[in-house]
Backbone of each chain as ProteinMPNN parsed JSONL, in Angstrom:
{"seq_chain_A": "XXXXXXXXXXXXXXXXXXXXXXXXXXXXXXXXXXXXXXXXXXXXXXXXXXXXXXXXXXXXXXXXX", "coords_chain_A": {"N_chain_A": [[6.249, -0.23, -13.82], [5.367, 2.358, -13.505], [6.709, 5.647, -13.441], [5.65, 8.063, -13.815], [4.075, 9.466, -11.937], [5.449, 9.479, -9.636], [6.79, 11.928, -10.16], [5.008, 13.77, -10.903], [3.971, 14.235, -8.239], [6.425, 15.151, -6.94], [6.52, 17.108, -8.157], [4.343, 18.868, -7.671], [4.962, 19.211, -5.004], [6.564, 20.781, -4.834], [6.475, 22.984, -6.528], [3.887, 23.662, -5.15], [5.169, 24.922, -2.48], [6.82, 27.007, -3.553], [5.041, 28.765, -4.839], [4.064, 29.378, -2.017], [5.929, 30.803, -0.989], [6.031, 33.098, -2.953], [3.9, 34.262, -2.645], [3.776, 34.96, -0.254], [5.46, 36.956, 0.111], [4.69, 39.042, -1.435], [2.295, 39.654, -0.173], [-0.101, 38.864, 0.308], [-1.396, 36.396, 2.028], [-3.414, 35.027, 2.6], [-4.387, 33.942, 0.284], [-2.128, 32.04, -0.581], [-2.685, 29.896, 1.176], [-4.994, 28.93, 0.193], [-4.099, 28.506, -2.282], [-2.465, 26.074, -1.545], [-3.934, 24.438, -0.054], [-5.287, 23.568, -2.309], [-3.615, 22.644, -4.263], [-2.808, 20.218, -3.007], [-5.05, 19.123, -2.259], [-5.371, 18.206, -4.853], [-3.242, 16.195, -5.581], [-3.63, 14.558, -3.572], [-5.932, 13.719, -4.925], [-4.305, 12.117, -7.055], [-2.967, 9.906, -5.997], [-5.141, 8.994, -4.595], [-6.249, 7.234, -6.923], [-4.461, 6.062, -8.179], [-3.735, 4.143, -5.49], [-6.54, 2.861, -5.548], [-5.992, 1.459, -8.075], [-4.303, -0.08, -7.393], [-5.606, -1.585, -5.108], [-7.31, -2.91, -6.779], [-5.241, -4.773, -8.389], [-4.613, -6.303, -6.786], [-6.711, -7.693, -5.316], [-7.462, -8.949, -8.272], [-4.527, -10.298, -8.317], [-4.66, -11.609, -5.729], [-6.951, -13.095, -5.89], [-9.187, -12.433, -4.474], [-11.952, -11.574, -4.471]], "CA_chain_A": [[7.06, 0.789, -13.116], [5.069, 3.897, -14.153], [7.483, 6.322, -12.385], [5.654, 9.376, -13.944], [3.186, 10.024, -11.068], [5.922, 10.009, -8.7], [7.74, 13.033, -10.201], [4.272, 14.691, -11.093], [3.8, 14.838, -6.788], [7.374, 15.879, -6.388], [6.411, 18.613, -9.192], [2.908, 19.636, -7.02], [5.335, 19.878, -3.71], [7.742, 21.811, -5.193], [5.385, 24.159, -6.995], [3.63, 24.75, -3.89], [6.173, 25.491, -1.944], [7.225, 28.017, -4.571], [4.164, 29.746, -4.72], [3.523, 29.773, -0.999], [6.718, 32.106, -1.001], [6.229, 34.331, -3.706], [2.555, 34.774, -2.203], [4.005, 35.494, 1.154], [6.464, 38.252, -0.185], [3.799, 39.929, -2.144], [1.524, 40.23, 1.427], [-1.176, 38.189, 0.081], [-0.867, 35.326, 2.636], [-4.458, 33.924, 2.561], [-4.438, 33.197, -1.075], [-0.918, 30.797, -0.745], [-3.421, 29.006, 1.836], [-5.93, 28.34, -0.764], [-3.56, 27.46, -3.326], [-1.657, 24.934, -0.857], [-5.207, 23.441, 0.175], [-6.163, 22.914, -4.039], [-3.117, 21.402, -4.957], [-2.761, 18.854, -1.728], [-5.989, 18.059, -3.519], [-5.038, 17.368, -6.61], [-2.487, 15.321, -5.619], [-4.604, 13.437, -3.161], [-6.743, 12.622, -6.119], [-3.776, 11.004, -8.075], [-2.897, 8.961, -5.36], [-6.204, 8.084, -4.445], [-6.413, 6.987, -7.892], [-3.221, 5.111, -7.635], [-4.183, 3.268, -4.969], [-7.551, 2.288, -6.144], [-5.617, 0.14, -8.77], [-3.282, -1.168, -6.363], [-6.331, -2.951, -4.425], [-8.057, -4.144, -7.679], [-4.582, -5.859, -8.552], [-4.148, -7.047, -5.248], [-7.588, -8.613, -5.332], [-7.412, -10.286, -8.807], [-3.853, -11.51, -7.924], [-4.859, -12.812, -4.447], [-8.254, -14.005, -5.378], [-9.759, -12.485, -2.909], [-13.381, -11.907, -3.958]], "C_chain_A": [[6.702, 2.176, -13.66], [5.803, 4.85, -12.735], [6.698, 7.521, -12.309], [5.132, 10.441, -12.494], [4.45, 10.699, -10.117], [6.285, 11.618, -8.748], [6.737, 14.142, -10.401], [4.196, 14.995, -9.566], [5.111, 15.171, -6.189], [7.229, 17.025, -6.864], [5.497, 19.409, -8.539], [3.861, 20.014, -5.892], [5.898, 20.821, -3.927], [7.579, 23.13, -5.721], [4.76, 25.027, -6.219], [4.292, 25.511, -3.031], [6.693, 27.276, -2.254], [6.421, 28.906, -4.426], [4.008, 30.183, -3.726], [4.371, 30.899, -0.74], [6.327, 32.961, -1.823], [4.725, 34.895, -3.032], [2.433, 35.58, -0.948], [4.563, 37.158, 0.605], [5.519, 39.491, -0.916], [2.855, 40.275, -1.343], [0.648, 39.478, 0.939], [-1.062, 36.285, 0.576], [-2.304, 34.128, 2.66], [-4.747, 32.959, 1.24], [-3.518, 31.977, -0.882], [-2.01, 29.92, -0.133], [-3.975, 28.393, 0.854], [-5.079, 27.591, -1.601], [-3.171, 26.318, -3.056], [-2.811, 24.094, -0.889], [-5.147, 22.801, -1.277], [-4.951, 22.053, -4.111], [-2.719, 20.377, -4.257], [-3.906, 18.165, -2.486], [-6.049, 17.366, -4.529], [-4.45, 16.002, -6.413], [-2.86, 13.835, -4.691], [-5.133, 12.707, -4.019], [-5.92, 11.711, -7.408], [-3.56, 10.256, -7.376], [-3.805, 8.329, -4.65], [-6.564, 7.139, -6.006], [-5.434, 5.667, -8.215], [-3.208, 3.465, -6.682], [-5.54, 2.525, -5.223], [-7.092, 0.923, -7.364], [-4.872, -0.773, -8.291], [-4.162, -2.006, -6.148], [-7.034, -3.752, -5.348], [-6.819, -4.803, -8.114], [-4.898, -6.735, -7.772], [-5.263, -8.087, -5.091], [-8.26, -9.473, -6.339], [-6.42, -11.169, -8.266], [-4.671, -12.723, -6.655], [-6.073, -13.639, -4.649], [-9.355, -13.461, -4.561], [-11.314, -12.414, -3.126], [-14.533, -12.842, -4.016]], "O_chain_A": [[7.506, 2.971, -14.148], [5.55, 4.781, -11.532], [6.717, 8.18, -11.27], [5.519, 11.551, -12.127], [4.567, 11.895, -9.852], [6.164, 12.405, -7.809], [7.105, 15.303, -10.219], [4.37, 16.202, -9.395], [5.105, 15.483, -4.998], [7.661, 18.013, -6.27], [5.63, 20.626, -8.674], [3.751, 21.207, -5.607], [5.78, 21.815, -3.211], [8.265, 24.127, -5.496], [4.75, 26.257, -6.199], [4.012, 26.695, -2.84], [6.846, 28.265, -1.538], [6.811, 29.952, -3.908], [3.758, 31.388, -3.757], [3.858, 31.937, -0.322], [6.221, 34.022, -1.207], [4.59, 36.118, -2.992], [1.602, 36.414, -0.587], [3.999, 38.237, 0.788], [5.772, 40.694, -0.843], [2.349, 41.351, -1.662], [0.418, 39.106, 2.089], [-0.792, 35.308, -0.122], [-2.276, 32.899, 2.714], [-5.139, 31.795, 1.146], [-4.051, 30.873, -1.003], [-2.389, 29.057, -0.925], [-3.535, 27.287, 0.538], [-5.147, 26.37, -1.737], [-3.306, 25.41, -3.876], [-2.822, 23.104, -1.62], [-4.968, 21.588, -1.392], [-5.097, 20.833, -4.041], [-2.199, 19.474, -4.914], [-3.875, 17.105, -3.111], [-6.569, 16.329, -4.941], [-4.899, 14.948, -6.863], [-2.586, 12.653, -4.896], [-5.039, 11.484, -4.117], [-6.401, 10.999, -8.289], [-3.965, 9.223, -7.909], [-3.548, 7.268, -4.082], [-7.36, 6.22, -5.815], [-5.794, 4.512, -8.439], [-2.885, 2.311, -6.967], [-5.441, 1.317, -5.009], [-7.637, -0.173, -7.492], [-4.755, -1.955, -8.614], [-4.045, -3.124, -6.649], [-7.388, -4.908, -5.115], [-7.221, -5.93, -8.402], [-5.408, -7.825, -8.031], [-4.957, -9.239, -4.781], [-9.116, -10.323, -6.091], [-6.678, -12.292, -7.833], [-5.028, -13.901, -6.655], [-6.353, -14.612, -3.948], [-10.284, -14.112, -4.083], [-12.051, -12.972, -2.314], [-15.538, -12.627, -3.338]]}, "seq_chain_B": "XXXXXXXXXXXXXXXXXXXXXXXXXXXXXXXXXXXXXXXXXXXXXXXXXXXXXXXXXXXXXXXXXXXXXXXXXXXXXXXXXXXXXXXXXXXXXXXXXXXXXXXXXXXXXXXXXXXXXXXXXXXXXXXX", "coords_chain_B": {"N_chain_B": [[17.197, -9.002, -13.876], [15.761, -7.048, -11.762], [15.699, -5.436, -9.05], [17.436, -3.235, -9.572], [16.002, -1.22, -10.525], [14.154, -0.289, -8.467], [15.311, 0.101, -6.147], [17.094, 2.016, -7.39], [15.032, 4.03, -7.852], [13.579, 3.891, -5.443], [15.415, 5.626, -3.949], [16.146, 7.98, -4.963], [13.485, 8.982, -3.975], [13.074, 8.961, -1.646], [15.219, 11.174, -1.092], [13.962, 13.142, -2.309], [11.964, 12.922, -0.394], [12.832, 14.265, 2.252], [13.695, 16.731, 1.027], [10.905, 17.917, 0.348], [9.624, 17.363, 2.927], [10.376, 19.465, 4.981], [9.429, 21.683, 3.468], [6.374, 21.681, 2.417], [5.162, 19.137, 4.392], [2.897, 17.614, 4.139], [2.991, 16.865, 1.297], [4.95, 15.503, 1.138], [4.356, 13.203, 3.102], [2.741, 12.03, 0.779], [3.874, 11.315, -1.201], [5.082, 9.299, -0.147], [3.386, 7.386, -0.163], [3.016, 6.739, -2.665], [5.07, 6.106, -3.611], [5.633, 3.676, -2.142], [3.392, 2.519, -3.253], [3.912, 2.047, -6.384], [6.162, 0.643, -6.573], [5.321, -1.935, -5.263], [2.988, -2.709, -7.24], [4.618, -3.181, -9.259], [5.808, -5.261, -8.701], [4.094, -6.977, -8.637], [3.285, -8.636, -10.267], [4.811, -10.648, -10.371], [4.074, -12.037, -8.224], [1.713, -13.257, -8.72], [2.378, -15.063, -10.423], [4.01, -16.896, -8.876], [1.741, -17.398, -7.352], [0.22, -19.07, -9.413], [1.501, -21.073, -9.516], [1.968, -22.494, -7.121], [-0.861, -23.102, -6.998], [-1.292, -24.714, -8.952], [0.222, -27.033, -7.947], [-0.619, -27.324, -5.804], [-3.092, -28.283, -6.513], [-2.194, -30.628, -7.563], [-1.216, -31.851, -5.457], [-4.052, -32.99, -4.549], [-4.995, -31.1, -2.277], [-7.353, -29.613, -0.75], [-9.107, -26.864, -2.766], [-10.174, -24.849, -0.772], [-8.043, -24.78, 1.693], [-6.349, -23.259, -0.051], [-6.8, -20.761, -0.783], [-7.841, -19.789, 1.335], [-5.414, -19.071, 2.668], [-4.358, -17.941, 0.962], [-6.019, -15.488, 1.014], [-5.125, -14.247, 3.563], [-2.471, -13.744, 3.588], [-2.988, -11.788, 1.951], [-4.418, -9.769, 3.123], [-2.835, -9.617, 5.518], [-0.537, -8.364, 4.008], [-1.796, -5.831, 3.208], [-2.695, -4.393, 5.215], [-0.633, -4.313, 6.528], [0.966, -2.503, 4.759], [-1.177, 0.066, 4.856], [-0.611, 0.306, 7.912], [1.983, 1.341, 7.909], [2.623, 3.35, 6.458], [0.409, 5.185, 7.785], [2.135, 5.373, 10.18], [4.484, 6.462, 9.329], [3.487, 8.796, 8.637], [3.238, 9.863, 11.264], [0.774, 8.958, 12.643], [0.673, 7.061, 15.351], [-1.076, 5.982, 16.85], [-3.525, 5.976, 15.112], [-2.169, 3.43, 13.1], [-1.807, 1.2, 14.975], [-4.265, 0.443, 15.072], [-5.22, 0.18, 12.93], [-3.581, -2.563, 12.558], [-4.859, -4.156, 14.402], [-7.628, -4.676, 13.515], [-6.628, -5.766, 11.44], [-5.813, -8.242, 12.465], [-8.002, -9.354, 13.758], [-9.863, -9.668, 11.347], [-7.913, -11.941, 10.131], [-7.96, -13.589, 12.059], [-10.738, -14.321, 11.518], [-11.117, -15.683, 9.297], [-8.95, -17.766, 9.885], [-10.612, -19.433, 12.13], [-12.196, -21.426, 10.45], [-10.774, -23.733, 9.273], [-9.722, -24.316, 11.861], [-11.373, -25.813, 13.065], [-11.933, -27.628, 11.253], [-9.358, -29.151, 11.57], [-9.275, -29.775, 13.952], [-11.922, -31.517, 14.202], [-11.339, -33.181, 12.236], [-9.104, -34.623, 13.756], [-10.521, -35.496, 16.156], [-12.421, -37.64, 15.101], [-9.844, -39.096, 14.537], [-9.358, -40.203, 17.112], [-10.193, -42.887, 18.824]], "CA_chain_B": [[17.505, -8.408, -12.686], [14.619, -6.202, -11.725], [16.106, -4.659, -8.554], [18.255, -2.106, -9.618], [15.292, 0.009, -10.755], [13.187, -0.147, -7.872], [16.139, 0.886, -5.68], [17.188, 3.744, -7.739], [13.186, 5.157, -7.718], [13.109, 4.421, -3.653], [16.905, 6.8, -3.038], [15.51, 9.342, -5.299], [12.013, 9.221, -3.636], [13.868, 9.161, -0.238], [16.219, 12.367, -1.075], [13.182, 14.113, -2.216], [11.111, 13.306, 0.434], [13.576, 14.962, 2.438], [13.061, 18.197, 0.507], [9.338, 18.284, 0.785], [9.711, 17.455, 4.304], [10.912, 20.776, 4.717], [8.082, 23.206, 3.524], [5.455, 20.959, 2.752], [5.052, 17.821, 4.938], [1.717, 16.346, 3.781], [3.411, 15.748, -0.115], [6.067, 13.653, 1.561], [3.493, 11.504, 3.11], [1.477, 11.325, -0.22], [5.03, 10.698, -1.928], [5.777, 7.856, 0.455], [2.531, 6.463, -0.899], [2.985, 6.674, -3.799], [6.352, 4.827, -4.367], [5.368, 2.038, -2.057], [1.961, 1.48, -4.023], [4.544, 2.187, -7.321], [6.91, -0.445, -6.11], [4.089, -3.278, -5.047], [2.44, -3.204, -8.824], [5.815, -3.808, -10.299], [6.668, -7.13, -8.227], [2.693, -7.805, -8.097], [2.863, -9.708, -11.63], [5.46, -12.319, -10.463], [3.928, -12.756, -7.437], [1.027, -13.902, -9.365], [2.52, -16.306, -11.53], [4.009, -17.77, -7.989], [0.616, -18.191, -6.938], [-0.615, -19.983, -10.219], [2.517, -22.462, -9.443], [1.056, -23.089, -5.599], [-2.249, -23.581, -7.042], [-0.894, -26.183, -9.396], [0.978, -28.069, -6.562], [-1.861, -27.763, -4.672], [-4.07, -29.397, -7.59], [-1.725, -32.277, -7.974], [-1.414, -32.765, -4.142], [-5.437, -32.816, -3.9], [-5.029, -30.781, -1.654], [-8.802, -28.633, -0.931], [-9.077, -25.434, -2.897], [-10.433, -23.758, 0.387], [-7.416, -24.264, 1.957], [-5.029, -22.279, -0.167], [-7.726, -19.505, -0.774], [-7.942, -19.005, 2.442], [-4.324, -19.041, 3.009], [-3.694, -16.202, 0.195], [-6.692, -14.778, 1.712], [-4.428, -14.082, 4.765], [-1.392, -13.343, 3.26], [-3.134, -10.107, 1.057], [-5.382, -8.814, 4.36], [-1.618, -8.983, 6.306], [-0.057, -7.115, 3.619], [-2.391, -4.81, 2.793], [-3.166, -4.242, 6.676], [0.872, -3.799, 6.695], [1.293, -1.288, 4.025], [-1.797, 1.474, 6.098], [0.158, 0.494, 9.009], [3.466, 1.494, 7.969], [1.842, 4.661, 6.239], [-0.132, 5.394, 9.365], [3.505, 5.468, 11.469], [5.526, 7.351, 8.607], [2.577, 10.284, 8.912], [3.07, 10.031, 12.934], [-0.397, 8.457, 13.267], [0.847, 5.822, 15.381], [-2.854, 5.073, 17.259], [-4.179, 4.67, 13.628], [-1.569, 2.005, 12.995], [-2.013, 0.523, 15.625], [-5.999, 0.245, 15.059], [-4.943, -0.932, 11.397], [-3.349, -3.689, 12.696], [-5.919, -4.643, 15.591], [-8.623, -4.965, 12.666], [-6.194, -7.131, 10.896], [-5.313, -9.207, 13.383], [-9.451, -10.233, 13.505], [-9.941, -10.224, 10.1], [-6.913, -13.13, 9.894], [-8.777, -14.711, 12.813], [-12.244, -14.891, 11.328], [-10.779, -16.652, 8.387], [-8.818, -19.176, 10.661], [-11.639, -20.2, 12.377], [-13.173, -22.961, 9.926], [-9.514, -24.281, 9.166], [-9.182, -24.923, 12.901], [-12.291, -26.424, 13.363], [-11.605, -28.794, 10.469], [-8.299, -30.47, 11.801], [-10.338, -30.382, 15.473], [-12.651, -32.611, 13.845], [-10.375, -34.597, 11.926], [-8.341, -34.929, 15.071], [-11.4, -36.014, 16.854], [-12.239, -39.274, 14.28], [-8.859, -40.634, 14.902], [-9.697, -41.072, 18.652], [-11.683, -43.989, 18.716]], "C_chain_B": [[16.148, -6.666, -12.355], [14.525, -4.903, -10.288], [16.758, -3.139, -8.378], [17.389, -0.552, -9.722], [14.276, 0.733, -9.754], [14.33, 0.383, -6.661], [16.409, 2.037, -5.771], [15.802, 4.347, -7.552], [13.266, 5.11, -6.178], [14.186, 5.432, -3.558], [16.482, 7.688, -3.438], [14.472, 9.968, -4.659], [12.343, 9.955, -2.479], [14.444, 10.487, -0.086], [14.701, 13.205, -1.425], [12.294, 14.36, -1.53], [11.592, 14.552, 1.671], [13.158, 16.407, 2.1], [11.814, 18.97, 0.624], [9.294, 18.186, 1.844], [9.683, 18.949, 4.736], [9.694, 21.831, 5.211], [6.881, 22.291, 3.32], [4.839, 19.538, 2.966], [4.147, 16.7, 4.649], [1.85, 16.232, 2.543], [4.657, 15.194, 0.511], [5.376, 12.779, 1.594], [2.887, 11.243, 1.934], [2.627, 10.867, -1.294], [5.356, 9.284, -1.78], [4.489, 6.913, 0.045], [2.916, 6.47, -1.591], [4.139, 5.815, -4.547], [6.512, 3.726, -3.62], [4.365, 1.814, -2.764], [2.912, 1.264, -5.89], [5.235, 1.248, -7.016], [6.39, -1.924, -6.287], [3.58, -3.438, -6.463], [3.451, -3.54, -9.159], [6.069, -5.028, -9.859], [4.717, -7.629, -8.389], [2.384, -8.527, -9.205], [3.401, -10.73, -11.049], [4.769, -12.766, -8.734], [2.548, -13.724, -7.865], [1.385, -15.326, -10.053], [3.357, -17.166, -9.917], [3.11, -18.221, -7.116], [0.19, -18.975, -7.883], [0.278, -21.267, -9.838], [2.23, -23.345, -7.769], [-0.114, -23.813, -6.134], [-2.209, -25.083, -8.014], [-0.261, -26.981, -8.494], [-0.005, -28.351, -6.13], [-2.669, -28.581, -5.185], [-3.581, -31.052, -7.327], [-1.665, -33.095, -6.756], [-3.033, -33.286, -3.548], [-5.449, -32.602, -3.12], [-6.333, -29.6, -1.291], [-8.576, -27.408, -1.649], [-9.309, -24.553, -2.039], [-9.505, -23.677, 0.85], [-6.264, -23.04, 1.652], [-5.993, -20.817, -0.43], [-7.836, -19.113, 0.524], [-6.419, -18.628, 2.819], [-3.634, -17.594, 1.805], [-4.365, -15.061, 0.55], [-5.764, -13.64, 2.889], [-3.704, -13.531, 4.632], [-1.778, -11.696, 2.712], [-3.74, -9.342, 2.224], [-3.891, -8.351, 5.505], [-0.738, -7.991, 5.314], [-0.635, -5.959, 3.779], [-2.425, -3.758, 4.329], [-1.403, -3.392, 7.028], [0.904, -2.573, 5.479], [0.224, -0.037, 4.262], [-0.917, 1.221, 6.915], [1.606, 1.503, 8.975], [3.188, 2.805, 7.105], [1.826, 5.529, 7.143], [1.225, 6.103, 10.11], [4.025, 6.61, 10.377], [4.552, 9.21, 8.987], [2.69, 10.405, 10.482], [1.644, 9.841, 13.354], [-0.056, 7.163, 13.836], [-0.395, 4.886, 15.976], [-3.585, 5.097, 16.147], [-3.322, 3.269, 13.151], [-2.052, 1.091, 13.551], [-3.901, -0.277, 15.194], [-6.073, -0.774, 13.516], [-4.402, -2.562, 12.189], [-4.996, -4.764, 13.282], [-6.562, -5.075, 14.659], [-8.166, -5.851, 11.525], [-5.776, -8.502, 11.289], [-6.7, -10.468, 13.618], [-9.776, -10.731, 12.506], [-9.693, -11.939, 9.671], [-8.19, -13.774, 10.745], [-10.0, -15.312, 12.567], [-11.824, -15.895, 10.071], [-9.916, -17.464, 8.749], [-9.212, -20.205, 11.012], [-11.889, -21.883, 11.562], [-11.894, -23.917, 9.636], [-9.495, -25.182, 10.737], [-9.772, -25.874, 13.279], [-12.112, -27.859, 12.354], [-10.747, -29.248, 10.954], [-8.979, -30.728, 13.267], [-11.136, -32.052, 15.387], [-11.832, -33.385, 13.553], [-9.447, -35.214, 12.818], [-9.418, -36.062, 15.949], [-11.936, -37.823, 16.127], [-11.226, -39.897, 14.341], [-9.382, -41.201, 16.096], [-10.892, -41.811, 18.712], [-12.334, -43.658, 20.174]], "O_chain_B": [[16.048, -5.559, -12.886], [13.793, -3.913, -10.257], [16.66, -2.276, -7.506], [17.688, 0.583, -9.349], [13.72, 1.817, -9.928], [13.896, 1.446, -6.217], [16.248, 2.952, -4.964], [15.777, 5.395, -6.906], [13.052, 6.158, -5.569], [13.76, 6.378, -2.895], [16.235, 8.567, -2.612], [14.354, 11.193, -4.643], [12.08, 11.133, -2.238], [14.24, 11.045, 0.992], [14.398, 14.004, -0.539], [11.671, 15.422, -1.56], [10.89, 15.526, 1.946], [12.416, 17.103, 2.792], [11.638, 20.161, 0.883], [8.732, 19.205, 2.246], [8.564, 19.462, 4.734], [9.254, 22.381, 6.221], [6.284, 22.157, 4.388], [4.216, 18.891, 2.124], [4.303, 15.484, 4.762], [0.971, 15.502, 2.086], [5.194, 14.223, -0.022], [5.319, 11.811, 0.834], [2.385, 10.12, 1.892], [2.304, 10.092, -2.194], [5.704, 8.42, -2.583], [4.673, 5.699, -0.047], [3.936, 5.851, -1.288], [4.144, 5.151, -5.584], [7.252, 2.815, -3.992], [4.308, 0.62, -3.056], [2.506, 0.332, -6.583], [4.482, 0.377, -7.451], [6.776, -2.8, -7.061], [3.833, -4.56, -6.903], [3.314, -4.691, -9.572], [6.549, -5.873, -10.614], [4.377, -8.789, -8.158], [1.288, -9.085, -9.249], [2.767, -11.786, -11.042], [5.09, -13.833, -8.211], [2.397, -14.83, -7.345], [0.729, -16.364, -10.124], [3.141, -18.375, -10.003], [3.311, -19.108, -6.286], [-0.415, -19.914, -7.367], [-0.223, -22.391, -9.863], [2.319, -24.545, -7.509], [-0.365, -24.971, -5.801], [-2.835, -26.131, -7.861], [-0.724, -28.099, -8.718], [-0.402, -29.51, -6.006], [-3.055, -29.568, -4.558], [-4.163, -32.104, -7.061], [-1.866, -34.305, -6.648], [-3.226, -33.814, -2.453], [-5.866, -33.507, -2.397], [-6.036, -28.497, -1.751], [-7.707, -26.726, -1.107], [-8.833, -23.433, -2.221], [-9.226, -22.479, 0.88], [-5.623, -22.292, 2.391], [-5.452, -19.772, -0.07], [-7.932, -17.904, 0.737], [-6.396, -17.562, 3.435], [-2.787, -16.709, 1.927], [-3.876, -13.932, 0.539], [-5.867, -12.413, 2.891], [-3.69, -12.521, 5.336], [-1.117, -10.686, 2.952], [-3.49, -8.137, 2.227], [-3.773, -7.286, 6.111], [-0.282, -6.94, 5.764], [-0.098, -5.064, 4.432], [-2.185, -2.551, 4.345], [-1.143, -2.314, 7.563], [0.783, -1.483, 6.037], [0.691, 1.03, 3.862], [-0.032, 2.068, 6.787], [2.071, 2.194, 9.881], [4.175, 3.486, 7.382], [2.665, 6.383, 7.431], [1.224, 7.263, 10.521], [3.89, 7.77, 10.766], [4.955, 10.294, 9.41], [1.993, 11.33, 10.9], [1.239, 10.47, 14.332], [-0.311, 6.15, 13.185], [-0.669, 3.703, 15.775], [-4.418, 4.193, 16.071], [-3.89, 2.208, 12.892], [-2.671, 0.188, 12.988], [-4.301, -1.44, 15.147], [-6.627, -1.819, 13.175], [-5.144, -3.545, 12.187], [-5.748, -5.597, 12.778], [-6.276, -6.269, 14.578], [-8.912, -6.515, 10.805], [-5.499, -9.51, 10.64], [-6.661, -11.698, 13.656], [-10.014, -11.934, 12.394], [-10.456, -12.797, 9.226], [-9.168, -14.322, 10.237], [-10.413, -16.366, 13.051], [-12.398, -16.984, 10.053], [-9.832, -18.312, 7.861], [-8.861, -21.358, 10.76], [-11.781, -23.028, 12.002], [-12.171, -25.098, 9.848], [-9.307, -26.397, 10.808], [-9.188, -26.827, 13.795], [-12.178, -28.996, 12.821], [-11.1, -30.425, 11.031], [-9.177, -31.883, 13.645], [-11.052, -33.106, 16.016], [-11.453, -34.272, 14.317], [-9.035, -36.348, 12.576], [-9.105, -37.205, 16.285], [-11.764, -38.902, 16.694], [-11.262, -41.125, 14.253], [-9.781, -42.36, 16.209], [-12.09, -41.529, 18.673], [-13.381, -44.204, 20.521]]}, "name": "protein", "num_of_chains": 2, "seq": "XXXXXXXXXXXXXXXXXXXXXXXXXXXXXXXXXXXXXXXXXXXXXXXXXXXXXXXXXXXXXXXXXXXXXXXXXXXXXXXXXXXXXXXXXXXXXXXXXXXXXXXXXXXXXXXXXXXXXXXXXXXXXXXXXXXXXXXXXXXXXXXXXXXXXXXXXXXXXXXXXXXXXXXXXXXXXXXXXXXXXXXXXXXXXXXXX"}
């Protein structure tokens, strides 16, 4: 039950979010873009990561190869 | 009792997807991964040890090793096939779901096949 990840991609939404406002208010609206893009990335890459161990459980438990 | 914890992590997950919903929609969906693939490892030990207890049954019934390999075969290609699907839909891709399934639906079937063909046959040697 590693919970941590979860709360690290509630911590990336919540972050972004954050920034995309203060980026707006300051007129610099293309930057928030960028930042939003990088850290969707990031967080892609923990849950691609994530899942990558899911299917090697999944395919010692089941047997499968 | 192993419930209680996997409950509390989905209501929390749930209320905060909620929140990210909001302002930014594509960490919900990578949330809602993330605490079904977080969920599935935690039960995916005991489902193990209730396959080693099949596979012993199955031993003692001499019953073929191909059949139950193929039969867990089945079971992990419909989960797995089910947990993109139900992804797929939560992101509002419901014609990728759908396509997930379709390609699981063959899958299952190509590993049917030799099963069916075996009781065919064995069907066929009773009739004299």
């Amino acid at each position: 039950m590693d919970v941590d990840l979860i709360f690290k991609i509630i911590g990336i939404g919540i972050l972004l979010a954050v920034a995309q406002t203060i980026l707006k208010s300051t007129g610099k609206e293309d930057l928030g873009f960028w930042v939003t893009t990088l850290g969707i990335a990031v967080a892609l890459l923990m849950v691609t990561e994530l899942l990558g161990d899911l299917f090697t459980q999944v395919k010692s438990v089941f047997k499968l190869f | 009792m192993e419930i209680m914890p996997v409950v509390g992590l989905a209501i929390v997950a749930a209320v905060m997807g909620i929140v990210l919903k909001q302002s930014k929609p594509e960490v919900a969906v990578l949330l809602s991964i993330t605490v079904g693939a977080v969920i599935f490892l935690a039960v995916l030990g005991k489902i193990g040890s209730v396959i080693d207890i099949l596979k012993q049954l199955a031993g003692r019934a001499q019953i073929s090793d191909i059949y139950l390999a193929t039969i867990l075969k089945i079971v992990a290609i419909a989960y797995i096939a089910d947990f993109g699907a139900q992804i797929c839909r939560d992101a509002g891709e419901s014609a990728v779901a759908s396509k997930i399934e379709f390609a699981a639906k063959i899958l299952v079937l190509v590993l049917a096949v030799p099963i069916v063909v075996a009781v065919l046959e064995a069907l066929l040697k009773l009739v004299p």
